[in-house]
Residue frames as qw, qx, qy, qz and C-alpha x, y, z in Angstrom:
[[0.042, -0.766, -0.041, -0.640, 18.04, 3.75, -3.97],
 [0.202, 0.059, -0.753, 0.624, 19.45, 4.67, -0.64],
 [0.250, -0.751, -0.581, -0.190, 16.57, 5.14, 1.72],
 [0.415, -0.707, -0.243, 0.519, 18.32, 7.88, 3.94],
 [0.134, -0.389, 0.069, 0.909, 18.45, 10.56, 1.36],
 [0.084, -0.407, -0.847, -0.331, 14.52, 9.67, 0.21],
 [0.331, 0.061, 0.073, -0.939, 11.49, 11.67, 0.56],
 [0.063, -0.291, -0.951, -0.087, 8.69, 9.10, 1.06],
 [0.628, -0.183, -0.092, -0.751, 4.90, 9.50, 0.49],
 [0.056, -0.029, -0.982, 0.178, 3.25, 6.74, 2.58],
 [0.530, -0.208, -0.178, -0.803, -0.72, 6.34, 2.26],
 [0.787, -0.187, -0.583, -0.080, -2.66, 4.69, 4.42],
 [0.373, 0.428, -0.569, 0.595, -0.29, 5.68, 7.59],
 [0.682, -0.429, -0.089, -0.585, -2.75, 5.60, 10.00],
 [0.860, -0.291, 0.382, -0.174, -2.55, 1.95, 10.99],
 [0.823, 0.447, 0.158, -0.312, -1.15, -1.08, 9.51],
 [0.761, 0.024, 0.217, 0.611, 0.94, -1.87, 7.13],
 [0.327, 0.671, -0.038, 0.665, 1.33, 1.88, 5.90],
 [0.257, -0.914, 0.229, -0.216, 1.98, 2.82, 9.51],
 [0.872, -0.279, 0.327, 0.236, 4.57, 0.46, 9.81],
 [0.808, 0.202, 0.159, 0.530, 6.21, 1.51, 7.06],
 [0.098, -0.926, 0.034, -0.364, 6.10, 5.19, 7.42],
 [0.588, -0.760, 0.277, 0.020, 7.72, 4.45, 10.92],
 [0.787, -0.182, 0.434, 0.399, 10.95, 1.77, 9.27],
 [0.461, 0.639, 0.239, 0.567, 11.56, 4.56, 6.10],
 [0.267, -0.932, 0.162, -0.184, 11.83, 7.22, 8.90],
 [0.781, -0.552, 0.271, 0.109, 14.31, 4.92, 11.00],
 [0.758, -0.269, 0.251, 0.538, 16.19, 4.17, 8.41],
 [0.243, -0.351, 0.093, 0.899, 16.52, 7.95, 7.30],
 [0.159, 0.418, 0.690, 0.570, 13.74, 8.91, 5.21],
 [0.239, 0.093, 0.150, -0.955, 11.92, 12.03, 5.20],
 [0.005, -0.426, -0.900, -0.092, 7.90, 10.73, 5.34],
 [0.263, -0.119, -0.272, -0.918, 4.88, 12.18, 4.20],
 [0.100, -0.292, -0.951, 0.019, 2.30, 10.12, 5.53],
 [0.405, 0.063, -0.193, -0.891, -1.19, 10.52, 4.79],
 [0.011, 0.243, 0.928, -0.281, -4.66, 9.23, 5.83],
 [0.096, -0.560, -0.634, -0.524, -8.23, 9.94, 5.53],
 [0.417, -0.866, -0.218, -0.169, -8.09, 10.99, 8.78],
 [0.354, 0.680, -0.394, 0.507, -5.33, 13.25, 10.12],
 [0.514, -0.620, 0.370, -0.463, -6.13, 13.30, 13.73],
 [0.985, -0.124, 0.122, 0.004, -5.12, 9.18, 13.43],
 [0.589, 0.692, -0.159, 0.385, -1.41, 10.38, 12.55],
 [0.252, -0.844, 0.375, -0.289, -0.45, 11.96, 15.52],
 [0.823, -0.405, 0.374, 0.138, 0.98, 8.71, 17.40],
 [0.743, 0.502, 0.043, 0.441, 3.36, 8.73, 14.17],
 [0.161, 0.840, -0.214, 0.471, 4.90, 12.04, 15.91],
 [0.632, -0.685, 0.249, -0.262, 6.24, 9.73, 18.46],
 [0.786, -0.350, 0.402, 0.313, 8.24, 7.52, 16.93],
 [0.487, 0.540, 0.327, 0.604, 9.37, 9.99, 13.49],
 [0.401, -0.378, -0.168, 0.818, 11.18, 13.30, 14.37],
 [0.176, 0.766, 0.495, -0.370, 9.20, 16.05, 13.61],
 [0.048, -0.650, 0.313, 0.691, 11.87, 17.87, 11.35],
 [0.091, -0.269, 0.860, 0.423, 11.34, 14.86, 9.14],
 [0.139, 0.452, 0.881, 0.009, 7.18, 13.91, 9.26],
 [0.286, 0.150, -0.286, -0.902, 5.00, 15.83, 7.61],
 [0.182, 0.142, 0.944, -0.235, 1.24, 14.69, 7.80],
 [0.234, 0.050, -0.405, -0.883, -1.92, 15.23, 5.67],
 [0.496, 0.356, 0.771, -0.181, -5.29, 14.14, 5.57],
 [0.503, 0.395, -0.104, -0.762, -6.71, 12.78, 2.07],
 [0.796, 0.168, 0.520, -0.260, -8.30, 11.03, 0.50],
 [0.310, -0.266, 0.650, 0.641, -5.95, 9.12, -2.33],
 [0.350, 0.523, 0.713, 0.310, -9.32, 9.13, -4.72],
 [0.238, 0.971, 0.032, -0.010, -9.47, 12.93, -5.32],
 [0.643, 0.547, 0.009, 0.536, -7.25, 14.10, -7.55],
 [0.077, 0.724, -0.271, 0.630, -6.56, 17.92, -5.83],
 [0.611, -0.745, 0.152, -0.219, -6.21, 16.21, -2.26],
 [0.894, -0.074, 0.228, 0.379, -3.57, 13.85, -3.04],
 [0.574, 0.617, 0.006, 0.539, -1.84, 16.45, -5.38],
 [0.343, -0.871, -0.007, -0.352, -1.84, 18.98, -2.27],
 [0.830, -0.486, 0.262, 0.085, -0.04, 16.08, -0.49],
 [0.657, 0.167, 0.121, 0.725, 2.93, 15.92, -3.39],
 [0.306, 0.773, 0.001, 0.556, 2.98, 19.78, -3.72],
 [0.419, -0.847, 0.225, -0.238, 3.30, 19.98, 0.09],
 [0.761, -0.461, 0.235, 0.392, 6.32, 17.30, 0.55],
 [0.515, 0.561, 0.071, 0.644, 8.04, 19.19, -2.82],
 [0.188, -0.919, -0.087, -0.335, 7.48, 22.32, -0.16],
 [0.729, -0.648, 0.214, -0.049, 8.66, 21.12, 2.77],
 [0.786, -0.293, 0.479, 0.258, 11.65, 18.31, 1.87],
 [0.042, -0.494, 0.615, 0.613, 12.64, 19.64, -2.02],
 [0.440, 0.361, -0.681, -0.462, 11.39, 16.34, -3.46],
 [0.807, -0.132, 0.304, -0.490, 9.83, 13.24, -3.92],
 [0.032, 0.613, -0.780, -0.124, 11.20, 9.99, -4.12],
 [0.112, -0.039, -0.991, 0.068, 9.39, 7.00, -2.97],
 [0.584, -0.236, -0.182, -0.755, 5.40, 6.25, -3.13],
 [0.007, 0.004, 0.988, -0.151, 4.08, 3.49, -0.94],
 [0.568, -0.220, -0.309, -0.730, 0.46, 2.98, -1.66],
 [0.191, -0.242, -0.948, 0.081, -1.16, 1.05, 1.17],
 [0.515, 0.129, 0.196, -0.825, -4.37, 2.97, 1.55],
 [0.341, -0.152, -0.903, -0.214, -7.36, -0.01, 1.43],
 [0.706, -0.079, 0.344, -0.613, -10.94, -0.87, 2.71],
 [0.127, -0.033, -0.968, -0.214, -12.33, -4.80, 2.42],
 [0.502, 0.130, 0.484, -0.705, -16.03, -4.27, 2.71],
 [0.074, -0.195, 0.949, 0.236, -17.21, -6.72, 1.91],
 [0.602, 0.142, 0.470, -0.630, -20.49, -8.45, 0.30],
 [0.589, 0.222, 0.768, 0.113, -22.33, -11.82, -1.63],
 [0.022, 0.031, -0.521, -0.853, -22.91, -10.86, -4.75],
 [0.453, -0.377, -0.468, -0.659, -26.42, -12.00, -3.78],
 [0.172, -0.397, 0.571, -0.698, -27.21, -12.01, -0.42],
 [0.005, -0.117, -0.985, 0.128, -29.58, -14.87, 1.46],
 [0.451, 0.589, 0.450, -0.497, -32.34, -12.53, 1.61],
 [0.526, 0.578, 0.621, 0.055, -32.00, -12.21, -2.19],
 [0.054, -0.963, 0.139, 0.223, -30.81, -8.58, -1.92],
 [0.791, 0.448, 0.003, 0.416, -27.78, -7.96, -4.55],
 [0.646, -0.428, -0.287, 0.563, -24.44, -6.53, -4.03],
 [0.060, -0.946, -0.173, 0.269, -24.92, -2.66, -3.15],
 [0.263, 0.928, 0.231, 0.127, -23.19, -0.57, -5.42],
 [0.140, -0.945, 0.207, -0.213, -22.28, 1.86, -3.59],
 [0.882, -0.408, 0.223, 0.081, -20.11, -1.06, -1.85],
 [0.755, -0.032, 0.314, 0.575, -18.33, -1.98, -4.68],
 [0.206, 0.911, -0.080, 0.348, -17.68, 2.25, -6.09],
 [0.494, -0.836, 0.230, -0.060, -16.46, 2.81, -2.40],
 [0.835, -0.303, 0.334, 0.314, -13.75, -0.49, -2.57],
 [0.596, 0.597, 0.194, 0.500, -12.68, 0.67, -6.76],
 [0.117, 0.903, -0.196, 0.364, -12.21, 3.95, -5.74],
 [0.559, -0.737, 0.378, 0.040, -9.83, 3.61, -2.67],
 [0.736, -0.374, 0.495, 0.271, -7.88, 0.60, -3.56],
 [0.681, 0.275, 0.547, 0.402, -7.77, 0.63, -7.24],
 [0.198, 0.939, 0.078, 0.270, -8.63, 4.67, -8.54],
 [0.572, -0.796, 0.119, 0.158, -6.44, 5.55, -5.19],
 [0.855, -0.113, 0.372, 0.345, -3.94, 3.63, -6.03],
 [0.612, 0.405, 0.457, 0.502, -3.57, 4.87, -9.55],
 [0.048, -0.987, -0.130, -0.082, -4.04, 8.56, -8.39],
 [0.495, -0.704, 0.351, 0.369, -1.01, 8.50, -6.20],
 [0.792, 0.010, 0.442, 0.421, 1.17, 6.75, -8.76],
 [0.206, 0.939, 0.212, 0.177, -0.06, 9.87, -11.69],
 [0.327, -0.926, 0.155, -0.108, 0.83, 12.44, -9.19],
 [0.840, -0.391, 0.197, 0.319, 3.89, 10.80, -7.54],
 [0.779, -0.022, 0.260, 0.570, 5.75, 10.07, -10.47],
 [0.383, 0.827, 0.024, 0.412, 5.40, 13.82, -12.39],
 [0.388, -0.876, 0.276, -0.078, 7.23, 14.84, -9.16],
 [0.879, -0.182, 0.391, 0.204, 9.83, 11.93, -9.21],
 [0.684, 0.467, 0.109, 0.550, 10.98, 12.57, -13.15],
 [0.010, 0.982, 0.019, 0.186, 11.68, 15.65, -11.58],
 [0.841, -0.444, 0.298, 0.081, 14.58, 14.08, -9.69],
 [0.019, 0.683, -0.721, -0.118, 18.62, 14.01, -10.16],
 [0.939, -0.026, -0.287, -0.187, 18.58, 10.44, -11.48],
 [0.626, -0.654, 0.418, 0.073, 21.33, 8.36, -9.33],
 [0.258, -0.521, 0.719, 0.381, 23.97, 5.94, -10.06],
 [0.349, 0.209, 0.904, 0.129, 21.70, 3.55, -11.93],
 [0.181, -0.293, -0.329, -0.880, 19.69, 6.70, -13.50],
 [0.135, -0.639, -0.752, -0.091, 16.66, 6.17, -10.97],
 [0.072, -0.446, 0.024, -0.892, 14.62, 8.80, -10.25],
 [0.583, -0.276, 0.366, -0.671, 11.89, 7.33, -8.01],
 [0.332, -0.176, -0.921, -0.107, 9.84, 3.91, -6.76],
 [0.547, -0.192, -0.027, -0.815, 6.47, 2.67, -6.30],
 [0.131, 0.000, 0.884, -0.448, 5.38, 0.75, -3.99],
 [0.629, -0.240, -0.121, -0.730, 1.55, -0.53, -4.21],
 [0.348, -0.145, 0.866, -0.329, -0.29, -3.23, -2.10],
 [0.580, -0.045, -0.658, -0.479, -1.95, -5.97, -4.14],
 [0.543, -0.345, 0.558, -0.524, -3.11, -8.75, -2.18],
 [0.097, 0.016, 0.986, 0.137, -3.07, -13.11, -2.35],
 [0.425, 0.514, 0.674, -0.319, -7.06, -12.34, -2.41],
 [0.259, 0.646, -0.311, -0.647, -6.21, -11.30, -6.17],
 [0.408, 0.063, -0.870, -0.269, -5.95, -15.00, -7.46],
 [0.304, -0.128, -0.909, 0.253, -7.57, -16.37, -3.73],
 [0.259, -0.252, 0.021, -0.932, -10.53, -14.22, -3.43],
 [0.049, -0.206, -0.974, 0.074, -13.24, -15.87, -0.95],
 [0.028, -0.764, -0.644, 0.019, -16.97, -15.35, -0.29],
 [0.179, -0.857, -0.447, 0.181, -17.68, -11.82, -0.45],
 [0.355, -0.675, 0.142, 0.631, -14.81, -10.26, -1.64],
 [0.566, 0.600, 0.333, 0.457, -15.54, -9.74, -5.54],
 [0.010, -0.995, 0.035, -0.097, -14.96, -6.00, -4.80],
 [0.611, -0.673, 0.389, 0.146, -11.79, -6.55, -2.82],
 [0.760, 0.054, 0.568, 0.312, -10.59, -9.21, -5.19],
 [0.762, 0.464, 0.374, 0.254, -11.05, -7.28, -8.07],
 [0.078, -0.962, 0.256, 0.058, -9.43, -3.69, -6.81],
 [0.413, -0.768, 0.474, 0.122, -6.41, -5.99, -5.98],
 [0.663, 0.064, 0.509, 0.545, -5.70, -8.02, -8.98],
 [0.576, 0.752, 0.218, 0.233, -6.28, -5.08, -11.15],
 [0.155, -0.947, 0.280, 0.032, -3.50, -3.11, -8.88],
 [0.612, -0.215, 0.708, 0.279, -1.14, -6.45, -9.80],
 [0.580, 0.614, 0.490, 0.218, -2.41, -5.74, -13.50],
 [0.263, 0.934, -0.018, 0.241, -1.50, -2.38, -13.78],
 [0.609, -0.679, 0.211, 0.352, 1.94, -3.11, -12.02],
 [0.611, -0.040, 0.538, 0.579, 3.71, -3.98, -15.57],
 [0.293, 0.777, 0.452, 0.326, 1.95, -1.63, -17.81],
 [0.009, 0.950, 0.113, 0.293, 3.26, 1.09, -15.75],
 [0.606, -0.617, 0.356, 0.353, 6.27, 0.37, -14.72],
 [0.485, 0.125, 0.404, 0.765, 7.14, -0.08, -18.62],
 [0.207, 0.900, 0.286, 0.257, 5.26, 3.28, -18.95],
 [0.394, -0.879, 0.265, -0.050, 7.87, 5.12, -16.23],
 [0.792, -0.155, 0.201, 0.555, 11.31, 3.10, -17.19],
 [0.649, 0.246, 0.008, 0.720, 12.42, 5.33, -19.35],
 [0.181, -0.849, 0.028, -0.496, 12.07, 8.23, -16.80],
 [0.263, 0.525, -0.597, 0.547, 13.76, 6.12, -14.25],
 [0.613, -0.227, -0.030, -0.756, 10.88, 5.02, -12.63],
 [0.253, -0.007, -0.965, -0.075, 10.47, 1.50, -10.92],
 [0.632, -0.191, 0.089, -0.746, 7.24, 0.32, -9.89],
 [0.328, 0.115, -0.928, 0.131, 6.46, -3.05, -7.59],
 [0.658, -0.419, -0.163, -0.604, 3.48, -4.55, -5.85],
 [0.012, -0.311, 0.819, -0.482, 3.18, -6.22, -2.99],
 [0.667, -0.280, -0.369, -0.584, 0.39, -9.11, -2.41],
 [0.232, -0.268, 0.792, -0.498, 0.52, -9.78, 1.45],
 [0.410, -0.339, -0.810, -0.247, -1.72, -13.14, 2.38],
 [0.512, -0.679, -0.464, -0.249, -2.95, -12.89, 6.05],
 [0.354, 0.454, -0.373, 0.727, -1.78, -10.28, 8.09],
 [0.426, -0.410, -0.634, 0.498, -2.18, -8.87, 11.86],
 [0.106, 0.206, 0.175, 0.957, -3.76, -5.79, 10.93],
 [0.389, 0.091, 0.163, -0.902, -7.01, -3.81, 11.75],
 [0.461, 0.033, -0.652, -0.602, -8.53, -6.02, 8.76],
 [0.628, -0.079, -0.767, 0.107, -8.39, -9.03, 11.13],
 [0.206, 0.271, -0.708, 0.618, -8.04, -7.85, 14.32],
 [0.671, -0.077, 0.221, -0.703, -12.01, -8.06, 15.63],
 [0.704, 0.000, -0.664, -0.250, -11.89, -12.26, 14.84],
 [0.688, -0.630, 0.291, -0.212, -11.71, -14.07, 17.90],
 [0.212, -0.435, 0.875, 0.015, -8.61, -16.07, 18.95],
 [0.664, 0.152, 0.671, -0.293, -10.45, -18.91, 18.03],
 [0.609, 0.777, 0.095, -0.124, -11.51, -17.83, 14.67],
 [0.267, 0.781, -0.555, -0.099, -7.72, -16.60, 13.94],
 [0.253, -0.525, 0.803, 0.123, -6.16, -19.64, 14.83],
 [0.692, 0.502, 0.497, -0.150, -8.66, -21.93, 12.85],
 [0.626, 0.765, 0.074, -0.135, -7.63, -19.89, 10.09],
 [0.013, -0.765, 0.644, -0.001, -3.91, -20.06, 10.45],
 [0.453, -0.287, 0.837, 0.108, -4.11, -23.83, 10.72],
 [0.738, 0.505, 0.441, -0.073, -6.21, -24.23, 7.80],
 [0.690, 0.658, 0.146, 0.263, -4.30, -22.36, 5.18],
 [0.327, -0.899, 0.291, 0.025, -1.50, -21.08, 6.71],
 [0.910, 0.215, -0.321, 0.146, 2.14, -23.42, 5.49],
 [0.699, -0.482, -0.118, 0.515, 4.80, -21.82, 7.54],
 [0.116, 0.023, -0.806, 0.581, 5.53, -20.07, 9.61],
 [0.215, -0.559, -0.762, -0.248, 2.25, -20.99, 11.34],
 [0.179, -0.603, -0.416, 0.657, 1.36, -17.40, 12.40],
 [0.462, 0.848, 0.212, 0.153, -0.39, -14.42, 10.51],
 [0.625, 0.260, 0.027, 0.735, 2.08, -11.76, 9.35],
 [0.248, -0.746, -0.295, 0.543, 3.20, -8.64, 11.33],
 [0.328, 0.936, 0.120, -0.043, 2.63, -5.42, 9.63],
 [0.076, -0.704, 0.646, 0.285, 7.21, -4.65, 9.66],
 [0.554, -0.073, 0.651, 0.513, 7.50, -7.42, 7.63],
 [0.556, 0.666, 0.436, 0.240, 5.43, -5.87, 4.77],
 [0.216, -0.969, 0.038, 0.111, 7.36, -2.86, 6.12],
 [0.643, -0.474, 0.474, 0.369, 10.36, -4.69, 5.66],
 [0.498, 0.190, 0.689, 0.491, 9.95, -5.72, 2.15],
 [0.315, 0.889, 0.332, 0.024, 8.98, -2.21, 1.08],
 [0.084, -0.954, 0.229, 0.174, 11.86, -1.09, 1.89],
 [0.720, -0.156, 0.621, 0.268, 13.90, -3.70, 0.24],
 [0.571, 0.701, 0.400, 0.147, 12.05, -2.83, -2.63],
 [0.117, 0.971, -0.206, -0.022, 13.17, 1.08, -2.67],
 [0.520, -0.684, 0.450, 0.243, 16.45, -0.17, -1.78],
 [0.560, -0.015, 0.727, 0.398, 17.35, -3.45, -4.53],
 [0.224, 0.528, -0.364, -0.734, 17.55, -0.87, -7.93],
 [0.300, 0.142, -0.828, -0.451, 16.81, -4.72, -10.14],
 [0.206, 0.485, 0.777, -0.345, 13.31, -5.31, -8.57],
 [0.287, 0.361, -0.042, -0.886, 10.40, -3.90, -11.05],
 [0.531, 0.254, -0.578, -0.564, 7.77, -4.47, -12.92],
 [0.445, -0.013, -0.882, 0.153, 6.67, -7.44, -10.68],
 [0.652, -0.524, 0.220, -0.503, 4.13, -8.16, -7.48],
 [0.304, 0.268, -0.826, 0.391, 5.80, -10.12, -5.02],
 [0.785, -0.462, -0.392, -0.126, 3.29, -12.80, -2.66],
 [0.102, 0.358, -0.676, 0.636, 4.54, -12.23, 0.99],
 [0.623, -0.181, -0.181, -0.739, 2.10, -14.82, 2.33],
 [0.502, -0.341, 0.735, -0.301, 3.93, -17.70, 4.28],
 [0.063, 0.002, 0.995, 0.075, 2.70, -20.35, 1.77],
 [0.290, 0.273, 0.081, -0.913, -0.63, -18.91, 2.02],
 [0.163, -0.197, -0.733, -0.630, -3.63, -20.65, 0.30],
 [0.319, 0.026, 0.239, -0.917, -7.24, -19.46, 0.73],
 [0.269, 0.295, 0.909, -0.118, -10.52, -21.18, 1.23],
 [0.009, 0.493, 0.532, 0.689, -13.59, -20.45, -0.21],
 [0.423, -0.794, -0.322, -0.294, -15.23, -19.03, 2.86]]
């Protein structure tokens, strides 16, 4: 699919990888939706995405009528919808039992399900009824989906059952629904970055990060910068015989237990 005559939803756009891609789907000609829990963390997007072409929302991707609001407004605004990128995500993390004894809160692991894994599956819903709507192209597509899985789906360490399990079930439900949407034209692809330069990380000390880069890091021996996952979304939308697959973008990547 070309990306300069696309209509992109981007969640997550805020920071990150979903502001990183928001900004390289603009550049190379995409109209962008981008969307966040918080709206007022968008604006710096209106600096490097021409205003005729950004279009900005706060919601949250786990309610149904805030995320729909966000497809009915880019159908408003831009005609149509073409491309989903799902990086909306929390990692809060906790032990399944804690040292004092104390088990892992709930509320903890509702909060991670719903964002990364309901979220996830909201957009996609929503997205594609708008997509089938879509002139198919030369290859008949009508839309792609983008989600973010994550290497802590097979390489999950201390504390991240929640985390771990949002993001291998979003690598589970990559094939199930991508053969639910083929014959509408539909491709769907995950993405399971290992250790990136993002928000997630960005409170470790220098110390701490580079410890972890020489322990499990293979090459190159640096974390990853949010445009590459930026890159390889847009590769995705672009290469029509990607689908139905999660792709590791993780340097070699292997995770400890702690």
């Amino acid at each position: 699919m070309e990306i300069g005559s696309t209509v992109a939803l981007v969640t997550g756009a805020a920071s990150g990888l979903g502001r990183a891609t928001a900004q390289r789907l603009a550049r190379q000609g995409a109209a962008v939706v981008a969307v966040d829990r918080d709206e007022a963390r968008l604006a710096p997007l209106a600096e490097s995405i021409a205003a005729e072409r950004l279009l900005t929302r706060a919601v949250d991707v786990a309610d149904a009528a805030q995320v729909q609001a966000a497809v009915d407004a880019a159908l408003e605004r831009f005609g149509a919808l073409h491309v989903a990128v799902n990086c909306a995500g929390v990692a809060d993390a906790a032990k399944t039992v804690d040292a004092k004894g104390e088990p892992f809160p709930l509320a903890t692991w509702d909060k991670v399900i719903a964002i990364n894994l309901t979220g996830t599956f909201n957009v996609i819903r929503l997205a594609a009824v708008a997509m089938i709507r879509n002139a198919p192209n030369g290859d008949g597509e009508r839309g792609v989906i983008v989600n973010t899985s994550s290497g802590a789906a097979w390489q999950g360490q201390m504390g991240q059952a929640a985390y771990s399990a949002s993001k291998a079930a979003v690598m589970g439900l990559t094939l199930p629904v991508a053969r639910d949407l083929a014959g509408h034209g539909i491709r769907v692809v995950s993405i399971a970055p290992g250790l990136f330069d993002t928000n997630m990380v960005a409170g470790l000390p220098e110390k701490v990060s580079r410890s972890i880069i020489d322990r499990m890091i293979l090459f190159p021996s640096r974390m990853g910068q949010a445009e590459e996952f930026a890159h390889l979304a847009c590769t995705i939308v672009e290469n029509a015989y990607l689908n139905a697959t999660t792709i590791s973008l993780d340097a070699g990547a292997r995770m400890s237990g702690r």
